[in-house]
C-alpha positions as CSV (number, residue, x, y, z in Angstrom):
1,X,95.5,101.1,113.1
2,X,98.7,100.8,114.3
3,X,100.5,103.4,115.1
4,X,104.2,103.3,112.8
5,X,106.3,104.4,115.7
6,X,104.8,100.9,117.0
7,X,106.6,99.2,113.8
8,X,109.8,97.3,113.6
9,X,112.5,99.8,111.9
10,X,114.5,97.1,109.5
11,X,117.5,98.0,107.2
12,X,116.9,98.1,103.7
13,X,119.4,95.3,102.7
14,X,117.4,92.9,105.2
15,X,114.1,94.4,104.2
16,X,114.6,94.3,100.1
17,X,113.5,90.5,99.6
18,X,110.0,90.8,102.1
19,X,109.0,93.8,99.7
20,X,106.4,92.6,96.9
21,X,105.2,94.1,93.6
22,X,102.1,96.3,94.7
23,X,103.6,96.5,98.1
24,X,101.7,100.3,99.5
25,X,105.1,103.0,100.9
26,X,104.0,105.5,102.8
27,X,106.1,108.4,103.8
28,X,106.4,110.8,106.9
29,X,107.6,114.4,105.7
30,X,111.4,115.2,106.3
31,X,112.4,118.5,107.8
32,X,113.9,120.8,105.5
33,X,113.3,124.4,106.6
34,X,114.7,125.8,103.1
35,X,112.6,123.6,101.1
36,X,108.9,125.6,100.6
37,X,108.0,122.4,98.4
38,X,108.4,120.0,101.8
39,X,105.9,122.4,103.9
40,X,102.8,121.0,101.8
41,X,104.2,117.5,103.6
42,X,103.7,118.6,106.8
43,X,100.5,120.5,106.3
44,X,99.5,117.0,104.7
45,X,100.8,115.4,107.6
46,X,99.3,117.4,110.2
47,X,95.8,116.3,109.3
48,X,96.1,112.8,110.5
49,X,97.1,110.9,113.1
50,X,99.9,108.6,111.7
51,X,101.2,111.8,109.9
52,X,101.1,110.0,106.7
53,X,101.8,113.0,104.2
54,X,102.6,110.8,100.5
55,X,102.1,107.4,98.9
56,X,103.9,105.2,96.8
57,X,103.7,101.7,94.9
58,X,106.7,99.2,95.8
59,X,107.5,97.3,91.9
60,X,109.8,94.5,91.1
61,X,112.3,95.8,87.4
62,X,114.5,92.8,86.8
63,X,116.3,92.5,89.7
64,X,115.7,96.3,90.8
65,X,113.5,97.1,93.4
66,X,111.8,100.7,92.1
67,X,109.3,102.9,94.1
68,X,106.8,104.5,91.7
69,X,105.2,107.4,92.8
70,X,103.3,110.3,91.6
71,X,104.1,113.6,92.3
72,X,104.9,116.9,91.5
73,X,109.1,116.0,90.5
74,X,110.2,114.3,87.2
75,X,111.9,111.4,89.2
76,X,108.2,109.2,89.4
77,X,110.0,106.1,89.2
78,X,113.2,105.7,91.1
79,X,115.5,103.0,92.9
80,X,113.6,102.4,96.4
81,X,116.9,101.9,97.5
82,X,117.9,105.9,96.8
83,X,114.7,106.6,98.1
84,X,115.7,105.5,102.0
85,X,118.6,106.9,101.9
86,X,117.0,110.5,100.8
87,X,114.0,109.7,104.0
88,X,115.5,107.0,106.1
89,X,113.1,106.0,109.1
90,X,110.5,107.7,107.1
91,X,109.2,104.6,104.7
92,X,106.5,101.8,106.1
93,X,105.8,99.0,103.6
94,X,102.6,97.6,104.2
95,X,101.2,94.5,102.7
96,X,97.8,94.4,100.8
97,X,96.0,92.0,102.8
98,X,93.6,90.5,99.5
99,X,95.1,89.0,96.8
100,X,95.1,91.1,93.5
101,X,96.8,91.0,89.9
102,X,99.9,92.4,90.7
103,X,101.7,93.2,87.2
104,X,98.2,94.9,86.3
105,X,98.4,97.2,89.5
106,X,102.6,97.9,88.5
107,X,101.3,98.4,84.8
108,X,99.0,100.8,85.6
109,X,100.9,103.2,88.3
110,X,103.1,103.1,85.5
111,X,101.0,104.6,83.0
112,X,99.7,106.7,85.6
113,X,103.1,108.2,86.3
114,X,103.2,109.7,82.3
115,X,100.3,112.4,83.5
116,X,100.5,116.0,84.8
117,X,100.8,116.1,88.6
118,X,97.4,117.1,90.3
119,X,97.9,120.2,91.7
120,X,94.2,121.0,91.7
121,X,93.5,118.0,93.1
122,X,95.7,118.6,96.0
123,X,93.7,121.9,96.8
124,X,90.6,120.4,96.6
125,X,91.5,117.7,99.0
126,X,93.0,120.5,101.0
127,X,90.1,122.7,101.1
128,X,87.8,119.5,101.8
129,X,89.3,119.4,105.1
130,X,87.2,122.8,105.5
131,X,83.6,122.7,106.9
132,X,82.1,124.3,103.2
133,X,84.7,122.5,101.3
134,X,83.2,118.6,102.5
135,X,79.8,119.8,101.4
136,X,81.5,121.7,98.0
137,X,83.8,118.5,96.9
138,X,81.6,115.4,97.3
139,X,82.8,111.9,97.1
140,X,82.1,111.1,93.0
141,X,82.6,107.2,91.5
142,X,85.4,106.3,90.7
143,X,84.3,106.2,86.8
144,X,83.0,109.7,87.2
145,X,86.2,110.8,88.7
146,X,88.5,109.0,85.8
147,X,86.7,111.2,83.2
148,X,87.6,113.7,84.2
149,X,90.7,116.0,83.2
150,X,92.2,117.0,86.4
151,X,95.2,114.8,87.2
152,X,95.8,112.5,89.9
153,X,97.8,112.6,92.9
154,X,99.9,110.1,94.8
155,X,97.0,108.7,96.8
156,X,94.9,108.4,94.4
157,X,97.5,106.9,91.5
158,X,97.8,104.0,93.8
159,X,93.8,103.8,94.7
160,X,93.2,103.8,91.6
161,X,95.9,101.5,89.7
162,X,95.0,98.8,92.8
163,X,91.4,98.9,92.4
164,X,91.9,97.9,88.6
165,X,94.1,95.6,89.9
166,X,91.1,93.6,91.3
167,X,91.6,95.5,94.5
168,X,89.7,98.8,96.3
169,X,92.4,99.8,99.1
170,X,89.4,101.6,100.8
171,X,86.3,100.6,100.0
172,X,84.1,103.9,101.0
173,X,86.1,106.3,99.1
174,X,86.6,107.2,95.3
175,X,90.2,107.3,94.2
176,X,90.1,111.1,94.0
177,X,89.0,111.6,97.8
178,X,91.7,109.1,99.2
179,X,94.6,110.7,100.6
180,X,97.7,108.9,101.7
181,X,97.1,108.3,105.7
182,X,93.5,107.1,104.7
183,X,95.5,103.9,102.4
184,X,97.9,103.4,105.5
185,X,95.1,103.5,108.2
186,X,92.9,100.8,105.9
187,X,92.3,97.9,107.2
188,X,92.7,95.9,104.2
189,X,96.2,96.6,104.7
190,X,99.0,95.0,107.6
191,X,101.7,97.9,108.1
192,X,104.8,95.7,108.4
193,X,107.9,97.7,108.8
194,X,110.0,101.1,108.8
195,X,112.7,101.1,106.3
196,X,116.1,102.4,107.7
């Protein structure tokens, strides 16, 4: 894995053109004291080593480079371009390494984006990080896991609308028990840059 203080930090303006539909952003948390909302980041965060704390899916509109996203705000699909300047230094674009149908993957992050965040989800992926709660939340199919009710969240949006893309970002995990650092640290993946 390599590390993303390792990775070249590129401006966005330079950057925009090397970014590809199904490209995988992930996000390091911003510090904002005052916002309670940004403390689940860095609790996320904290639990890996490339403090990876949320996930997005990179997608070409017309000539409009959008990151869509799941998560717990109405603004799920937005101008990646707004998005840097809101966390600049704090986007790496990484490259699927394996080719995949990538106006399926857009299509379904998409429709993904339409659903309730998954708040429960988020506490059970918190409390797996507990010695009772990996023996309490096991790792299900994926098509048991779709069946479900219980929402997705932004890990497991992009898991999930890449592996019907004709791509599984991480091969030993079901979409609902991938988190966001464990689609950065996968090696089907080559972390290329930090947008600035």
């Amino acid at each position: 894995m390599i590390l993303p203080s390792k990775l070249p930090r590129v401006e966005y303006w330079k950057a925009e053109r090397q970014i590809q539909d199904g490209d995988l952003l992930s996000f390091h948390p911003r510090c904002r004291w005052y916002n309670p909302l940004g403390w689940f980041t860095w609790l996320i965060a904290l639990t890996n080593k490339a403090h990876i704390c949320h996930t997005a899916m990179a997608a070409w509109w017309d000539d409009e480079l959008l990151a869509v996203q799941m998560t717990s705000v109405p603004t799920r699909i937005i101008l990646l371009s707004d998005l840097v300047k809101q966390w600049p230094g704090k986007i790496v674009v990484s490259r699927p390494k394996h080719i995949f149908r990538k106006k399926i993957a857009v299509r379904e992050m998409v429709k993904i984006t339409e659903k309730p965040y998954g708040w429960l989800r988020l506490l059970l992926l918190g409390f797996a990080h507990t010695f009772t709660g990996g023996i309490l939340y096991p790792n299900v199919p994926d098509a048991q896991s779709e069946s479900t009710k219980w929402p997705p969240v932004c890990s497991e949006s992009y898991s999930r609308a890449m592996r019907l893309a004709g791509f599984k970002p991480c091969p030993d995990r079901a979409d609902c028990y991938t988190e966001p650092h464990h689609l950065y640290e996968s090696s089907r993946f080559r972390p290329m840059f930090t947008l600035v």
